[in-house]
ZATORKE-10377 format. One line per 5 residues: number of its first residue (from 1); their letters; for each residue x negated, y, z of N, C-alpha, C, CB. Coordinates in steps of 0.1 Angstrom, whole numbers. Atoms other than C-alpha are relative to their C-alpha. Glycine has a CB too. Example, Ala and Ser with C-alpha at 12.3 -4.5 7.8 and 13.67 -1.06 7.14 Angstrom:
# ZATORKE-10377
1) as) -9,-12,0,-123,-45,78,-9,12,0,10,0,12 | 9,-11,0,-137,-11,71,8,11,8,-4,5,-14 .
# end
This chain:
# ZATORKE-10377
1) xxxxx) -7,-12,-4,522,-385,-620,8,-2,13,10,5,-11 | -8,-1,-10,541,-401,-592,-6,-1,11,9,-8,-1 | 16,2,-9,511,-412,-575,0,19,7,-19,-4,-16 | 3,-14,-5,503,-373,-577,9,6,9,-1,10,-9 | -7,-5,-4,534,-361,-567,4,-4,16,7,0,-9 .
6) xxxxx) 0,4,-12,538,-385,-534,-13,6,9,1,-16,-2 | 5,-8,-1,506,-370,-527,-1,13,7,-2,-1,-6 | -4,-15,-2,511,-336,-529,14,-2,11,4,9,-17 | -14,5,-10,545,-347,-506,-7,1,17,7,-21,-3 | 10,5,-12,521,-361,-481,-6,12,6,-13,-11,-5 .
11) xxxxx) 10,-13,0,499,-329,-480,9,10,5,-7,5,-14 | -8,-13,-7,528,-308,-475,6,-1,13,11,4,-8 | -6,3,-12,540,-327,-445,-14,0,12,9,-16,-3 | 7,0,-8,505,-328,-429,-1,15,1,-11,-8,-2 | 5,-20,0,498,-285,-437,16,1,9,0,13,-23 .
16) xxxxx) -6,-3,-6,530,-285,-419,-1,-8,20,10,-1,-9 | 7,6,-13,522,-310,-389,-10,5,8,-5,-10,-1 | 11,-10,-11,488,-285,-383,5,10,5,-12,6,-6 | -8,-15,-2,510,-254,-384,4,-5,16,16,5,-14 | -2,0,-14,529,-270,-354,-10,-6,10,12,-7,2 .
21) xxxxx) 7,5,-14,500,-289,-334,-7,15,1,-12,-17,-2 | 9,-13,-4,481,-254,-337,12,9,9,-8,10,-16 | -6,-7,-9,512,-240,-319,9,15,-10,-14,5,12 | -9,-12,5,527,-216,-350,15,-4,-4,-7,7,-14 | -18,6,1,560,-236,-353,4,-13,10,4,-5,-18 .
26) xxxxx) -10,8,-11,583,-254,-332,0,-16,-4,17,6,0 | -2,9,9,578,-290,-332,10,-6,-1,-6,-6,0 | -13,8,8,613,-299,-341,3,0,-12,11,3,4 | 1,-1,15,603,-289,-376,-4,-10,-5,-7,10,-5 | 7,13,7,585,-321,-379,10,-10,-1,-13,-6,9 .
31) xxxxx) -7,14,1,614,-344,-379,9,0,-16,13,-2,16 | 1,0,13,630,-326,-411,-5,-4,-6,0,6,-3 | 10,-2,10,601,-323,-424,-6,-20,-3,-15,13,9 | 1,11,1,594,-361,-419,13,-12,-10,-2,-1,15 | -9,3,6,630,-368,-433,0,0,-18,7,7,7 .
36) xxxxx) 1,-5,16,620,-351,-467,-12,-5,-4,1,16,-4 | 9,5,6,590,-365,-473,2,-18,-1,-13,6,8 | -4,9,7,601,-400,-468,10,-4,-9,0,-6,6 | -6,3,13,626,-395,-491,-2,5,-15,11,1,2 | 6,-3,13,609,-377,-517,-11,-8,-1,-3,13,-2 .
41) xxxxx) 10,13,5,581,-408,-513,6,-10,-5,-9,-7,12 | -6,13,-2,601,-435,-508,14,1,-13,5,-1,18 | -16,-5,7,638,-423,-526,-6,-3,-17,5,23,3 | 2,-2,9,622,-413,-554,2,-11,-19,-11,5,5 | 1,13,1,610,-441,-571,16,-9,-5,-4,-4,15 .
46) xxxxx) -9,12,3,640,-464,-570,14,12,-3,3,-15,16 | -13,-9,4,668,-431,-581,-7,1,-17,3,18,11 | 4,-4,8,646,-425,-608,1,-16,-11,-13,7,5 | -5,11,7,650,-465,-625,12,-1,1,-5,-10,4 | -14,3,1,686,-461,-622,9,10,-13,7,3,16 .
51) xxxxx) -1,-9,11,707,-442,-649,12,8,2,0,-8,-14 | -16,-10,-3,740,-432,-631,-4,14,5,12,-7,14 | -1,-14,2,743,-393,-635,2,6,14,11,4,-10 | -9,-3,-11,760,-393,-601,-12,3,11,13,-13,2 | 11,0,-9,732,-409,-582,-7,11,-1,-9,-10,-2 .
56) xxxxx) 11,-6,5,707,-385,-594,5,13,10,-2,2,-17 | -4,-14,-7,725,-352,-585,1,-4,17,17,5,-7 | -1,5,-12,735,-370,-553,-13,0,12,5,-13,-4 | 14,7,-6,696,-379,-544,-5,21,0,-11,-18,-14 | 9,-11,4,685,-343,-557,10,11,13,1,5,-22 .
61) xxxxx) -7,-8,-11,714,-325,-533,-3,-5,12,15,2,-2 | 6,0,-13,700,-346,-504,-13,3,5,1,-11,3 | 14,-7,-1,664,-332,-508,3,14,4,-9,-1,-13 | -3,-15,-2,679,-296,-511,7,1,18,15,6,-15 | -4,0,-13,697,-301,-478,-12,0,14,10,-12,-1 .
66) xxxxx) 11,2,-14,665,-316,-458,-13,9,-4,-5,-20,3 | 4,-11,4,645,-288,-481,4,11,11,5,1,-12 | -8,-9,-12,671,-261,-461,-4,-2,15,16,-2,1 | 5,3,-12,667,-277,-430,-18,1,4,5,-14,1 | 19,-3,-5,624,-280,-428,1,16,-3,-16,-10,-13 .
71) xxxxx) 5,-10,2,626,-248,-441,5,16,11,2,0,-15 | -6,-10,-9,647,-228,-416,-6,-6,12,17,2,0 | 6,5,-13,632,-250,-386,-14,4,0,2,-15,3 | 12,-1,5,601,-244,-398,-10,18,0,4,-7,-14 | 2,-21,1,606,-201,-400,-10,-4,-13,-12,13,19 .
76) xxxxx) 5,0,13,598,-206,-438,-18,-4,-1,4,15,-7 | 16,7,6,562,-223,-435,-4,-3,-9,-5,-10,4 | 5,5,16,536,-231,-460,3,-13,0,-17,1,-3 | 0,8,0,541,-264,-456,14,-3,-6,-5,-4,9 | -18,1,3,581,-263,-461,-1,10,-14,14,10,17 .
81) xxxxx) 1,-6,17,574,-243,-492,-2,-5,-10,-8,9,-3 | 9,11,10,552,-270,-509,13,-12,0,-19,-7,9 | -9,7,5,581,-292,-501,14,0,-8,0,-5,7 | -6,-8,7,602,-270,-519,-3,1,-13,-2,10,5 | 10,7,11,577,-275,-546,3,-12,-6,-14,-2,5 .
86) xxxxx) -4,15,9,581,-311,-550,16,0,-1,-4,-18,10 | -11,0,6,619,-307,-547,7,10,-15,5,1,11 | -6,-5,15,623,-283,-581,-15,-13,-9,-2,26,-4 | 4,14,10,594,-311,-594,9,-12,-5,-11,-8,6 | -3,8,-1,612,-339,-587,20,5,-6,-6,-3,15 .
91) xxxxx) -13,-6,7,649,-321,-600,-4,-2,-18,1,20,5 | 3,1,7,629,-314,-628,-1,-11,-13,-4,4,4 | 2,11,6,620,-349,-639,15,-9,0,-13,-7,8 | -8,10,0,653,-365,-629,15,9,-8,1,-9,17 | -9,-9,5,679,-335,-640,-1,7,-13,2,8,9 .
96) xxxxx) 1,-6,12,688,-318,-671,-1,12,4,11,-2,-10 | 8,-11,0,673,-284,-678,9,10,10,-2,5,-14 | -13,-10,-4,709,-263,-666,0,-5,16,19,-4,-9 | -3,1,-15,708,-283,-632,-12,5,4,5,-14,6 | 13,-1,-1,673,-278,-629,-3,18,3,-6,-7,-14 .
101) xxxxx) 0,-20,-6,677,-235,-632,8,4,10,7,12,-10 | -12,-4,-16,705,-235,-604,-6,-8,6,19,-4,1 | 2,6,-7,685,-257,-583,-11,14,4,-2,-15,-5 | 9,-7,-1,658,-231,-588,4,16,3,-5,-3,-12 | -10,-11,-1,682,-201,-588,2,0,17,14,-3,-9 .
106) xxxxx) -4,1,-15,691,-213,-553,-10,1,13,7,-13,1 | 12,-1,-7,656,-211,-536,1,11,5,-11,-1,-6 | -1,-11,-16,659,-175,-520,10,3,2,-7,13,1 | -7,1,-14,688,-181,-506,-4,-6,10,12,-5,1 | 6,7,-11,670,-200,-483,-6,11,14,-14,-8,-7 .
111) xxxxx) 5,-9,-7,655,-168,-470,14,8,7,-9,9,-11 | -11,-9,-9,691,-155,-458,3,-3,12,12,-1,-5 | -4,-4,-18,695,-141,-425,-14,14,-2,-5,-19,17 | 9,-11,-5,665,-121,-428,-6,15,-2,-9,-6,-2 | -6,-11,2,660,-83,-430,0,1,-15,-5,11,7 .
116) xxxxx) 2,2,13,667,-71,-464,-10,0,-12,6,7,-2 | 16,-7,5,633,-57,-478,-8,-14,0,-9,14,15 | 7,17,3,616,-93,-466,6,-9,-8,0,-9,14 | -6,11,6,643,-114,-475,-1,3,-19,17,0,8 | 4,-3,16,641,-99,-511,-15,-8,-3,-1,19,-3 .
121) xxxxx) 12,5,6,608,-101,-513,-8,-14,5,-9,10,2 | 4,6,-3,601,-133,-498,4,-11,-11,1,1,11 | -13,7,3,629,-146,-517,-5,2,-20,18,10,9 | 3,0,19,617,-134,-554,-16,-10,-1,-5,24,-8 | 14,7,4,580,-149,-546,2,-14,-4,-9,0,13 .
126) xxxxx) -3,12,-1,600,-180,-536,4,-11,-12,9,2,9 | -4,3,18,617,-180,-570,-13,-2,-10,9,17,-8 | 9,5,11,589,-177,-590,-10,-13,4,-9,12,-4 | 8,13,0,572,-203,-576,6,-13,-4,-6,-2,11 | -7,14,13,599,-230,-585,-1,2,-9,13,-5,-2 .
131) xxxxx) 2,1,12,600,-216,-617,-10,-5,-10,3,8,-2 | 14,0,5,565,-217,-623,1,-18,-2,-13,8,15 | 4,16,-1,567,-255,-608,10,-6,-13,4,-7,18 | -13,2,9,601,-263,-631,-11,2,-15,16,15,3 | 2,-2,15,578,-251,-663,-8,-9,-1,-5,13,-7 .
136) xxxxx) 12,9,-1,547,-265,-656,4,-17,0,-8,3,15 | -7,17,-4,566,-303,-647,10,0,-14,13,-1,20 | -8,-2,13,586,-295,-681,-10,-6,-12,4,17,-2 | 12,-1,17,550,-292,-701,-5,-13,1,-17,12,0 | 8,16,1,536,-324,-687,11,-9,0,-9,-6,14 .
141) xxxxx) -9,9,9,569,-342,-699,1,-3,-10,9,1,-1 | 1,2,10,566,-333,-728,-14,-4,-6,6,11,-4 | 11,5,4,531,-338,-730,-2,-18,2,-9,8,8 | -6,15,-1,539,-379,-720,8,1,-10,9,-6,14 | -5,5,10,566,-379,-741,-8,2,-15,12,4,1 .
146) xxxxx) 9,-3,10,543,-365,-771,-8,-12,-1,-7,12,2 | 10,9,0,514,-390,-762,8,-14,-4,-7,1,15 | -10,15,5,542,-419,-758,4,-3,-15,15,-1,7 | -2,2,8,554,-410,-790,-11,2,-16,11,4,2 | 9,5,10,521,-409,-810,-7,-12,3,-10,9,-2 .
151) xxxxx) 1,14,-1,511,-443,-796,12,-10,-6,-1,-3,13 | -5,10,10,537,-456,-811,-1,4,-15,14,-4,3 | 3,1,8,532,-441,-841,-12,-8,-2,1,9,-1 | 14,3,2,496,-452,-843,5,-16,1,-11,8,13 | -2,14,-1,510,-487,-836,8,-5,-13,7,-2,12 .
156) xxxxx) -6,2,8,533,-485,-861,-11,2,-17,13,10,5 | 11,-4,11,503,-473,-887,-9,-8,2,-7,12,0 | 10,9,0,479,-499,-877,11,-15,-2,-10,2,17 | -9,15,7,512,-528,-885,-2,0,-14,19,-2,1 | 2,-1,18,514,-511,-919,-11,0,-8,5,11,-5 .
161) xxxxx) 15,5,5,477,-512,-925,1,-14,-1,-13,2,11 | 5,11,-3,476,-549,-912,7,-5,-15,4,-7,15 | -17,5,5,512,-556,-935,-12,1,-15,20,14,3 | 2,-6,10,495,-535,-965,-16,-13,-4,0,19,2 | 12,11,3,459,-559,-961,4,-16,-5,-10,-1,16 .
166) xxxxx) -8,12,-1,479,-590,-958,5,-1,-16,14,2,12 | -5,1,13,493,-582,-991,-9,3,-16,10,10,3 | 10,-6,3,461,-568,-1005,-7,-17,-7,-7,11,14 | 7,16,5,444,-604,-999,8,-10,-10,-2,-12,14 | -6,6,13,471,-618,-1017,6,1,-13,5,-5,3 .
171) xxxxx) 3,-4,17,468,-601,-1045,-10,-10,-6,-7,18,-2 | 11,5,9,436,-608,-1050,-1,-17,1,-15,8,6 | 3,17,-1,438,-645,-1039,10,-6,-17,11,-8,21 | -12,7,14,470,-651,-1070,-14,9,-10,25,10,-3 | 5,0,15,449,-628,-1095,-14,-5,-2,-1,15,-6 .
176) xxxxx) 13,4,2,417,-640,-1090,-5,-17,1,-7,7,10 | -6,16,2,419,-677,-1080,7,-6,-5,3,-5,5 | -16,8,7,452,-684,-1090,-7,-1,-17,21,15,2 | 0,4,10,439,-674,-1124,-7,-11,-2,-2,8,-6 | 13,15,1,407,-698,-1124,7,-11,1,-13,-1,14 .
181) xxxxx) -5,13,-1,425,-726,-1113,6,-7,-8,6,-2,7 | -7,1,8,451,-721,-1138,1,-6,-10,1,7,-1 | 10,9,9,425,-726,-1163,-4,-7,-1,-6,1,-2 | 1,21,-1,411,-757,-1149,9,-9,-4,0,-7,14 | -15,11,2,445,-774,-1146,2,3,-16,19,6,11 .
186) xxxxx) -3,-2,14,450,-764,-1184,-13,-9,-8,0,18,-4 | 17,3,8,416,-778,-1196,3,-16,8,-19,13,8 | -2,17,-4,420,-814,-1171,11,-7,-11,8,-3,18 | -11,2,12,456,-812,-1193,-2,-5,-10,5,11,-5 | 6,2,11,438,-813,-1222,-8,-13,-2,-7,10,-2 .
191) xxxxx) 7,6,-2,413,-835,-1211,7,-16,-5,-5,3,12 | -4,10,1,436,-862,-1204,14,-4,-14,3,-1,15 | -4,-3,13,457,-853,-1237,-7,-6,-11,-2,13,-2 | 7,2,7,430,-859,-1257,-15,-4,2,3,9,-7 | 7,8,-2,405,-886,-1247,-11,5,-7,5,-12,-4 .
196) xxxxx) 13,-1,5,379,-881,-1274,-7,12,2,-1,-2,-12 | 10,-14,-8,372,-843,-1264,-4,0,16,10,15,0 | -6,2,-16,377,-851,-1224,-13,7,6,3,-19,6 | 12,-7,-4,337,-843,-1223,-2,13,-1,-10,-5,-5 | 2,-17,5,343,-808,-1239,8,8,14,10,5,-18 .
201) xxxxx) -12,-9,-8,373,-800,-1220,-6,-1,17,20,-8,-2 | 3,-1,-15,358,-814,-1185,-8,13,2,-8,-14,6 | 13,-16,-3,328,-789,-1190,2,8,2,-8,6,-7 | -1,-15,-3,347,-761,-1194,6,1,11,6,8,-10 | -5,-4,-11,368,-768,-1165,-9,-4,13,14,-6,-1 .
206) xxxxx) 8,1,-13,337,-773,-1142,-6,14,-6,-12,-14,4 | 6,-17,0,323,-738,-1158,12,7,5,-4,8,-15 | -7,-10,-6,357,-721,-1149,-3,-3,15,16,-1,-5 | -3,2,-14,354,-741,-1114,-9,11,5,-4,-15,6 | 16,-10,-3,319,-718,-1111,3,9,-2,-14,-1,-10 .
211) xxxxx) -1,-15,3,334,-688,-1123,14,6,15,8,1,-21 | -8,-3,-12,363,-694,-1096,-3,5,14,6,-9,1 | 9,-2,-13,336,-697,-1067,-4,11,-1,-12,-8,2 | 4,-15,3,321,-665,-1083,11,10,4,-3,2,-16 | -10,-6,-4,353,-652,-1078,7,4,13,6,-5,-4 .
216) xxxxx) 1,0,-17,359,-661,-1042,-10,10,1,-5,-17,9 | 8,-9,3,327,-644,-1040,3,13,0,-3,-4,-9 | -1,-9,4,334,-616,-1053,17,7,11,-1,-3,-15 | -8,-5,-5,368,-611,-1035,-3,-1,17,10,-5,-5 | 3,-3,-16,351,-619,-998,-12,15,-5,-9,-18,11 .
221) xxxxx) 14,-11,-1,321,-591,-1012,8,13,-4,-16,-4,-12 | -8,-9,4,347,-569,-1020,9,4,14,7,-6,-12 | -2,1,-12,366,-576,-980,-13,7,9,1,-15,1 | 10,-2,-6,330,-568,-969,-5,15,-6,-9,-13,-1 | 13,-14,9,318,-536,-993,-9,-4,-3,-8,12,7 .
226) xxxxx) 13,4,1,291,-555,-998,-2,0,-21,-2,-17,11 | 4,0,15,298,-557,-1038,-3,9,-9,7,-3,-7 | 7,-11,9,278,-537,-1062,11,2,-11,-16,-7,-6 | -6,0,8,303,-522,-1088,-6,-4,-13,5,8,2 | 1,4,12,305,-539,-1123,7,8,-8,2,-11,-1 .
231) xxxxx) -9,-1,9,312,-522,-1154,14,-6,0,-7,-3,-9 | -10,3,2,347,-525,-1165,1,-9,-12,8,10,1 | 1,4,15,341,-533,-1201,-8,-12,3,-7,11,-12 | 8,10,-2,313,-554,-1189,6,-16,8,-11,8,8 | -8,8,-7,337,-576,-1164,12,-6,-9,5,7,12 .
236) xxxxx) -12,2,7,365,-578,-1190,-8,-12,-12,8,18,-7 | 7,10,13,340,-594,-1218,3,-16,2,-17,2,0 | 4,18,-3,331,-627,-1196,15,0,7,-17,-5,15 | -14,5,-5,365,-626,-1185,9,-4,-10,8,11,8 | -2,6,17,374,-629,-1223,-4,-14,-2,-10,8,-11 .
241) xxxxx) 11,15,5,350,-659,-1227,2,-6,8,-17,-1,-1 | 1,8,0,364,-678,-1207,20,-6,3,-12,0,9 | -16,0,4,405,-675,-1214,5,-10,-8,5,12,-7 | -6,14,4,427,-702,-1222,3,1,-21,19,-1,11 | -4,-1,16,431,-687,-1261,-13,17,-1,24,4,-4 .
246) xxxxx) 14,-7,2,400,-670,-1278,8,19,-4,-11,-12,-19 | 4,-15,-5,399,-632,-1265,-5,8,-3,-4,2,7 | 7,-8,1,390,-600,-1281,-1,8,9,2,5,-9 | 1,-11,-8,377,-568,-1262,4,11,-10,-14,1,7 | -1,-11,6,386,-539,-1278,1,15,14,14,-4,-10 .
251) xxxxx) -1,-15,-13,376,-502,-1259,0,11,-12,-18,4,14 | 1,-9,5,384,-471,-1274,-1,17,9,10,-3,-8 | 5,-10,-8,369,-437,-1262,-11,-3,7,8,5,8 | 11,2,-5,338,-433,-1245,4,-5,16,-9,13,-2 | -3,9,-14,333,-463,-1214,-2,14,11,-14,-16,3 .
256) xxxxx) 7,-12,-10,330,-439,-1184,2,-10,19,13,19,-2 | -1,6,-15,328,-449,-1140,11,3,2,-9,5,11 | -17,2,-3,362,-456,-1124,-1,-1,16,9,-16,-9 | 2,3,-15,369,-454,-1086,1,-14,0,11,6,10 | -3,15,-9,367,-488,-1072,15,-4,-3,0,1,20 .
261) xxxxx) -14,9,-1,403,-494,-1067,7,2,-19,16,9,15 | -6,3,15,412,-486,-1105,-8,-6,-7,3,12,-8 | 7,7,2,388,-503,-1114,3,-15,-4,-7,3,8 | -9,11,-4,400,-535,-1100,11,-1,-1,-1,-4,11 | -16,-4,8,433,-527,-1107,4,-7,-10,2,14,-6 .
266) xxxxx) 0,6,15,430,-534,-1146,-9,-11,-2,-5,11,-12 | 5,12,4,406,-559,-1142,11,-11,3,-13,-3,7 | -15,5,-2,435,-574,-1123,12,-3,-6,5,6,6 | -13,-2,13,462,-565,-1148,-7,-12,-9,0,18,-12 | 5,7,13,438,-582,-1176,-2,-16,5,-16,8,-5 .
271) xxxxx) -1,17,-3,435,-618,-1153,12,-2,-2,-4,-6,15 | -17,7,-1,473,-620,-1146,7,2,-23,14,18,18 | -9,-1,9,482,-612,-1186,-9,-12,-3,3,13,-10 | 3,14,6,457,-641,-1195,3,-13,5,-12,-1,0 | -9,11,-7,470,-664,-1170,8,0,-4,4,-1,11 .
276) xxxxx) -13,-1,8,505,-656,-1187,-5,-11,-13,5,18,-5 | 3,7,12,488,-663,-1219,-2,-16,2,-13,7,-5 | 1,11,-2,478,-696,-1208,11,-13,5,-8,1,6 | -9,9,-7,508,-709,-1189,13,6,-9,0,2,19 | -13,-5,9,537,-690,-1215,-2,4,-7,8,7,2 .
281) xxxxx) -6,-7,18,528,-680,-1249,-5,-7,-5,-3,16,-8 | 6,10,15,513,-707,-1269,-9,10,-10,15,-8,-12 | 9,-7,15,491,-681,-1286,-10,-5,-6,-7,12,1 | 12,6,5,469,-683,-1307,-17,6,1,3,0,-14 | 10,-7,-9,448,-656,-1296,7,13,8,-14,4,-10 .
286) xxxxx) -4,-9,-7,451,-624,-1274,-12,9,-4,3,-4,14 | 10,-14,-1,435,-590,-1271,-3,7,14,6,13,-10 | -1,-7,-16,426,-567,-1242,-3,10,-5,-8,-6,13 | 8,-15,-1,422,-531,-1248,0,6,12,5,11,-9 | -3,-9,-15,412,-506,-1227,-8,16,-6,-10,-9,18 .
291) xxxxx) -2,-11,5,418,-471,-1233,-11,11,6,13,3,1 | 8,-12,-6,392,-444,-1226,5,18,-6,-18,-4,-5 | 1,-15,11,406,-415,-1252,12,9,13,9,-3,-24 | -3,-14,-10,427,-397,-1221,-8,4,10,12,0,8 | 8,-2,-14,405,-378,-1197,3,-4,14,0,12,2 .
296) xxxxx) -2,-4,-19,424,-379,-1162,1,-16,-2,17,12,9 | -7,14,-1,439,-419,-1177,-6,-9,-2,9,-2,-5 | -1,10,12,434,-453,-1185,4,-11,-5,-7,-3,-3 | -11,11,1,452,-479,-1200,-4,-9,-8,13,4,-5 | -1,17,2,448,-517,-1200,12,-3,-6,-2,-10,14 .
301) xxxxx) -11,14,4,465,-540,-1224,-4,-10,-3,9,-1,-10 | 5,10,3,464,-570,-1227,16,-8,-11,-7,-7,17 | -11,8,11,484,-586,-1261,0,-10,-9,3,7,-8 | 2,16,7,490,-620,-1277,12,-1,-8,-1,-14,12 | -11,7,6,509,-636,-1303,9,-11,1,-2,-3,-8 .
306) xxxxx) -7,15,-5,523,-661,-1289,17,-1,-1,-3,-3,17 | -15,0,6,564,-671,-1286,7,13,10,8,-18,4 | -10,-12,-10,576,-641,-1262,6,-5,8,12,7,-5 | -8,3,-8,599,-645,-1237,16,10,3,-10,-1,12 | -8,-3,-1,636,-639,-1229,7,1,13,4,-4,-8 .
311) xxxxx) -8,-4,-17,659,-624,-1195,-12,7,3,5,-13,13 | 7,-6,-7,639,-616,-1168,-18,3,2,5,-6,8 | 12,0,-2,603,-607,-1170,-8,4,14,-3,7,-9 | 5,-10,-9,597,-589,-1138,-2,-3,17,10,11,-2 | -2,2,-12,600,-615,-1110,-15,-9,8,12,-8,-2 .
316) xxxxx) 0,7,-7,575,-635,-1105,-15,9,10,-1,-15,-8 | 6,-1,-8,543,-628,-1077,-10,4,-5,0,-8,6 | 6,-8,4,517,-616,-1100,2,12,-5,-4,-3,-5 | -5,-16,5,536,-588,-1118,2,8,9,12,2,-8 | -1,-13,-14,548,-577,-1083,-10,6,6,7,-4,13 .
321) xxxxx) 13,-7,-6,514,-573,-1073,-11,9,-5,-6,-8,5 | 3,-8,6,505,-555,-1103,9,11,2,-2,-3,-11 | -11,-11,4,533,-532,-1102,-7,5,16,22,-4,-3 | 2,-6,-10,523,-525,-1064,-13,10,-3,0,-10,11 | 9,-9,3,488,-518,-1073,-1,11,-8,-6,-5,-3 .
326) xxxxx) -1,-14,10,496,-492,-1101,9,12,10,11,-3,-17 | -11,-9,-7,523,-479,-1077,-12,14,12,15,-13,11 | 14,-11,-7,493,-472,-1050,-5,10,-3,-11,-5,1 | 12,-9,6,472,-455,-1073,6,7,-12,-15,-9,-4 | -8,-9,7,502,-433,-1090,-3,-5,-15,-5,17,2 .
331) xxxxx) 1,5,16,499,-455,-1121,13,-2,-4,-9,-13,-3 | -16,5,5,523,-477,-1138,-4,-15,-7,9,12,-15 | 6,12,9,526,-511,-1154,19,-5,-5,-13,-16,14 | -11,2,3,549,-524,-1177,-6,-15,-13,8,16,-5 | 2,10,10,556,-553,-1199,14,-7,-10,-7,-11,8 .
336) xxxxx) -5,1,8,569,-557,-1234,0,-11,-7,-3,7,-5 | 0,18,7,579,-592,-1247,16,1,-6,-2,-17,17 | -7,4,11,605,-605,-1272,-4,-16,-4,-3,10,-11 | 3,17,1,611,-641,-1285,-8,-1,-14,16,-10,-2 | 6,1,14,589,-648,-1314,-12,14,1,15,2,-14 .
341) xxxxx) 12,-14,0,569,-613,-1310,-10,3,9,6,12,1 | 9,1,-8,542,-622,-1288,6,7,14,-12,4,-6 | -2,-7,-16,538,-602,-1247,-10,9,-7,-4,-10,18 | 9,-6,-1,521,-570,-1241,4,5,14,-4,9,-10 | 1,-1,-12,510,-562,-1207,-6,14,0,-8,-10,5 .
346) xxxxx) 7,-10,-3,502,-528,-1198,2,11,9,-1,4,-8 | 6,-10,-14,489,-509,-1167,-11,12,-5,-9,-11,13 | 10,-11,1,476,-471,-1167,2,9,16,5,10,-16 | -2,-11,-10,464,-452,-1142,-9,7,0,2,-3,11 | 10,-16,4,442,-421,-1133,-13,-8,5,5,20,13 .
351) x) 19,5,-2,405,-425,-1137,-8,8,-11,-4,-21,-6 .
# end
């Protein structure tokens, strides 16, 4: 815009330079006229990075002055009109709206001295054309500031994307790996516990290692779209068979398709309560239902006998990233423990 506007400056000082070399005005119009254009090129610029109130008015009343001047040396030329032009632009951009209408207000006085009939009417054309320029130089402010301030939105929406992915992967990295591993380290435990099984227990903790890779797997083919959806009931089973304490399935209502993200959600819920199971309840076994009998809902639990727990249930880094995920997808998740009365885990949401 300033580009343009030095420009258009330029242009009005040459349409006035032809006016006098062709012989229709006097050339002592050109020295004003030379005065106001290098300071509406040059001025501009360095009044406009400053912030004192004073300057501004100061810079904008020395344009109006060498405005007056081209424009009476000049016997009101086109050229002294255009720079009349950049001075309600240039008001515009650096003054508030109230100085900006009296700057504009003050344009056909310029025309005084001359008979009444002209001077009127030269003097209302004169008006409307700052005003015109004053609106127009108003719209493309606001149109910059608009643009400026949806780029930063948009910047601000592509952090919280990044923030929200960031948090996304490490979901899935604690409920999906974290659990597998969990299970290994429980099973080596064992191993080295009890010597004469060591061959049972290694095995199973090289089949969880396989089910963990599957997992990776599955959470980069899931990064990618590339994963074919799996039943829910069908994912929950082998996710049973291979839990640190022997796992029923239980489904009640008819199985039905689930978006993607609720989907993974409760399969989610159902790793992190068996990882619990494994690392804090000594059970002896666990369950996992999953509810089909509400139409719009459905709700995973996952429940064990084990010793309960007492205070705080609600802190550590899996539950927060269950509670987020239900929160996403207008669910809920909650969990019911007591000392002696086993845990129940349970997330519902629409599906």
């Amino acid at each position: 815009m300033k580009r343009a506007m030095a420009a258009f400056t330029v242009a009005a000082f040459l349409t006035l330079l032809v006016d006098v070399g062709g012989g229709h005005r006097e050339g002592i119009a050109l020295l004003p006229g030379l005065v106001f254009t290098v300071a509406a090129t040059l001025g501009f610029g360095a009044v406009e990075r400053r912030t004192e109130t004073l300057l501004r008015y100061a810079y904008v009343a020395g344009l109006v002055i060498a405005g007056f001047w081209v424009f009476h040396a000049s016997a009101a030329s086109v050229g002294s009109t255009l720079m009349l032009v950049v001075l309600v632009i240039q008001a515009t951009l650096l003054l508030p709206p109230a100085a900006v209408a009296i700057t504009v207000v003050l344009l056909p006085f310029f025309h005084a001295g001359m008979a009444l009939s002209d001077g009127l009417r030269e003097g209302l054309g004169l008006l409307a054309v700052g005003a015109f320029a004053a609106v127009v130089t108003t719209l493309l402010m606001r149109e910059q500031q608009a643009r400026a301030a949806l780029a930063q939105a948009q910047l601000q929406v592509e952090r919280l994307a990044a923030f929200e992915e960031r948090n996304r992967v490490a979901r899935d990295i604690h409920d999906g790996l974290g659990h597998a591993l969990t299970v290994v380290q429980m099973q080596i435990k064992a191993a080295r516990a009890a010597p004469d099984r060591a061959e049972e227990m290694l095995a199973k903790a090289q089949e969880q290692t396989e089910n963990a890779l599957r997992e990776v797997r599955r959470s980069v083919g899931a990064l990618r779209e590339e994963r074919p959806p799996v039943p829910l009931v069908e994912s929950l089973r082998e996710l049973a068979a291979t839990a640190p304490a022997p796992t029923s399935v239980e489904v009640r209502g008819a199985e039905r398709p689930l978006p993607p993200e609720a989907g993974e959600s409760l399969f989610r819920a159902a790793q992190e309560g068996l990882t619990n199971v494994g690392k804090h309840a000594q059970a002896r076994s666990a369950t996992i239902l999953v509810d089909y009998s509400h139409s719009s809902r459905v709700r995973l639990e996952v429940r064990d006998d084990g010793v309960g727990a007492t205070g705080d249930t609600g802190g550590g880094f899996g539950l927060i990233g269950l509670r987020e995920r239900a929160a996403q997808l207008g669910g809920s998740l909650t969990l019911d423990t007591a000392p002696g009365a086993g845990a129940t885990l349970r997330m519902e949401v629409p599906g």
